[in-house]
C-alpha positions in Angstrom: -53.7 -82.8 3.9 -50.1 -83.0 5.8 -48.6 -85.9 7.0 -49.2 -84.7 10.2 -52.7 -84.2 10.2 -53.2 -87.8 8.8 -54.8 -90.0 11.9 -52.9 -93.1 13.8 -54.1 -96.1 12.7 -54.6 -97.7 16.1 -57.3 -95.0 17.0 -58.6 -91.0 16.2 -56.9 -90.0 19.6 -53.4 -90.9 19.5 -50.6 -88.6 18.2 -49.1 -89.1 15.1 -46.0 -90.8 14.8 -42.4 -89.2 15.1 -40.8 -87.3 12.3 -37.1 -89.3 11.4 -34.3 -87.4 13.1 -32.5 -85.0 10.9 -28.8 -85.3 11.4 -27.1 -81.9 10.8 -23.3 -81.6 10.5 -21.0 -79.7 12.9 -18.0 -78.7 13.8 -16.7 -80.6 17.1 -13.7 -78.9 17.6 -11.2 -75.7 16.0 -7.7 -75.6 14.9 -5.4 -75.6 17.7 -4.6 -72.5 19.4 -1.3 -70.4 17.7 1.2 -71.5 20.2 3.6 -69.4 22.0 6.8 -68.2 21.5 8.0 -70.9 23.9 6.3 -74.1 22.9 7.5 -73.0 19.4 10.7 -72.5 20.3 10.1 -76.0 21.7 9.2 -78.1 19.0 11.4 -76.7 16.2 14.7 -76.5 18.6 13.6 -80.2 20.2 13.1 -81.2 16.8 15.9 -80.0 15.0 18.5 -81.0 17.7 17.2 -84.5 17.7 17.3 -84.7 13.8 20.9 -82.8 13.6 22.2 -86.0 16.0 20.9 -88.8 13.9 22.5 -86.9 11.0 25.7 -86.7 13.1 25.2 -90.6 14.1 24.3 -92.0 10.7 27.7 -90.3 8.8 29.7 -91.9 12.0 28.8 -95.6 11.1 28.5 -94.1 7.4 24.5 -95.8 7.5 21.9 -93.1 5.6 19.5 -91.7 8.1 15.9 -91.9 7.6 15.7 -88.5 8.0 11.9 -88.1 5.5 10.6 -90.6 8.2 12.4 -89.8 11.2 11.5 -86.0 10.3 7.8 -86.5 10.2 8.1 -88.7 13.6 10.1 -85.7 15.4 7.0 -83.6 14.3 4.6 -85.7 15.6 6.6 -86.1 19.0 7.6 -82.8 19.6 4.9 -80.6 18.1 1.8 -83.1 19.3 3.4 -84.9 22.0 -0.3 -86.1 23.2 -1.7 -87.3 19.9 -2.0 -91.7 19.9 0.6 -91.1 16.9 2.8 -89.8 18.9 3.0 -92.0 21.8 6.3 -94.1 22.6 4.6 -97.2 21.4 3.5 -96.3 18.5 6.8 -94.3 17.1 8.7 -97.7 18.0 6.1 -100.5 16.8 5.0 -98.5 14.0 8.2 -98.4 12.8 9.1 -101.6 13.1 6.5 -103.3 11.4 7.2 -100.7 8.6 10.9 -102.8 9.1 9.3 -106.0 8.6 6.7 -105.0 6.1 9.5 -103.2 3.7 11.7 -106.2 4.1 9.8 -108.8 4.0 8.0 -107.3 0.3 11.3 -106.1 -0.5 12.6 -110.3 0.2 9.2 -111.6 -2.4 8.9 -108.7 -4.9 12.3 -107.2 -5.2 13.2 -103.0 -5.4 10.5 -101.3 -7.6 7.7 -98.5 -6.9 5.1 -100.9 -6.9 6.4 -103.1 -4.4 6.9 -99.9 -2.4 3.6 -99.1 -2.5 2.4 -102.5 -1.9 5.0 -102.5 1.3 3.3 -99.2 2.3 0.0 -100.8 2.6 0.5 -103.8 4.5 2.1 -101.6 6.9 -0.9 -99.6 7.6 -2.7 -102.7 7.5 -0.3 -104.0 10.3 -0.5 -100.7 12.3 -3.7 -101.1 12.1 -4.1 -104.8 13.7 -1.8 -104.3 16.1 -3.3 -100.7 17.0 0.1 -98.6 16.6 -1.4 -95.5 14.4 2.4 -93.6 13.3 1.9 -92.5 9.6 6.2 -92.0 9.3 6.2 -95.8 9.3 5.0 -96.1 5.8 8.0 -93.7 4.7 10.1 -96.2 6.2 8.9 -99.2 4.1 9.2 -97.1 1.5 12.8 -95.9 2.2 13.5 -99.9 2.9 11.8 -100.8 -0.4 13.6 -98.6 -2.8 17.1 -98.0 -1.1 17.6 -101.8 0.0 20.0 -101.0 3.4 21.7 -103.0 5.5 19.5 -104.8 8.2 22.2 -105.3 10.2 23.0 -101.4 10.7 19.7 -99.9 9.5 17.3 -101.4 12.1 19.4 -101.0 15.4 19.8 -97.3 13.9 15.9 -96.8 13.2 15.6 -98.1 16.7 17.9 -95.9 18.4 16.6 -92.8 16.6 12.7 -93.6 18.2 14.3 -94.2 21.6 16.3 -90.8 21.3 13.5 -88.9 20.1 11.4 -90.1 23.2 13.9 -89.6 26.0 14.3 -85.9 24.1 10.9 -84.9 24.2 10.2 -86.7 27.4 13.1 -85.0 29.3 12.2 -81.4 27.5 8.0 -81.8 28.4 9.7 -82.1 32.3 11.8 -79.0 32.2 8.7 -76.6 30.6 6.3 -75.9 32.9 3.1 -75.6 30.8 3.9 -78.0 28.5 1.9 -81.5 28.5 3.6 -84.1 29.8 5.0 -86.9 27.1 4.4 -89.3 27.1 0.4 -89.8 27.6 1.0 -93.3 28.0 4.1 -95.8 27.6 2.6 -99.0 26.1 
């Protein structure tokens, strides 16, 4: 005898209860499209130019650049301009909390990996509470953790960099037609 055929309790005449729900997996969404020669064009020239200046801007007031995080913020801003990562508020906070994060450890524990990697996850931890998603912001902590810059020039120059690479991408978005508008929201 199935399950199916077995009577409700209540009386002969009443159906039998529901199956569970099965949950099946599937796919939501696909890969973005291939993008054209344009947008491209767009977000490794954008890119690129942006990086080249903070280069240009660091060996003027002889300060390294955080060119592994900057990099992976330009990428985020000019190849996904309308991803929450992306978004001027989280390229600036992020980063900054990755500031005090990567100072502040680097202030109790000193320069080592560990402490990096400790650094690294209170700043995702503080991202997270303060709901300013940019992954880049772990690089810097790291990049404060281990290389120990300045404050004093390193933070006005981490700053500068994230305004730049807004004002870039939102003055470029303006002057392509098709492409979506940066930012998707300022704050």
């Amino acid at each position: 005898m199935s399950l199916d055929a077995v009577p409700h309790p209540a009386s002969d005449h009443s159906p039998p209860p529901a199956k569970p729900a099965v949950r099946r997996w599937r796919v939501v969404g696909r890969a973005p499209a291939r993008p054209g020669p344009a947008a491209a064009l767009h977000s490794i020239g954008v890119g690129t130019i942006v990086l080249l200046g903070l280069v240009a801007i660091g060996a003027a007031i002889h300060e390294p650049v955080l060119i592994p995080s900057l990099a992976a913020s330009a990428a985020l801003v000019h190849s996904a301009p309308t991803m929450p990562l992306a978004q001027p508020r989280s390229l600036v906070v992020g980063h900054l909390l990755g500031v005090v994060a990567g100072y502040g450890v680097l202030a109790v524990a000193g320069s080592s990996a560990w402490a990096a990697a400790a650094a690294a996850g209170l700043t995702m931890a503080l991202m997270t509470l303060a709901r300013t998603p940019h992954s880049p912001a772990c690089a810097t902590t790291v990049v404060i953790v281990l290389q120990t810059p300045a404050p004093a020039r390193f933070v006005p120059l981490l700053v500068g960099a994230c305004v730049l690479m807004v004002l870039a991408e939102y003055v470029v978005s303006r002057l392509r037609r098709d492409a979506p508008k940066y930012p998707a929201y300022w704050w």
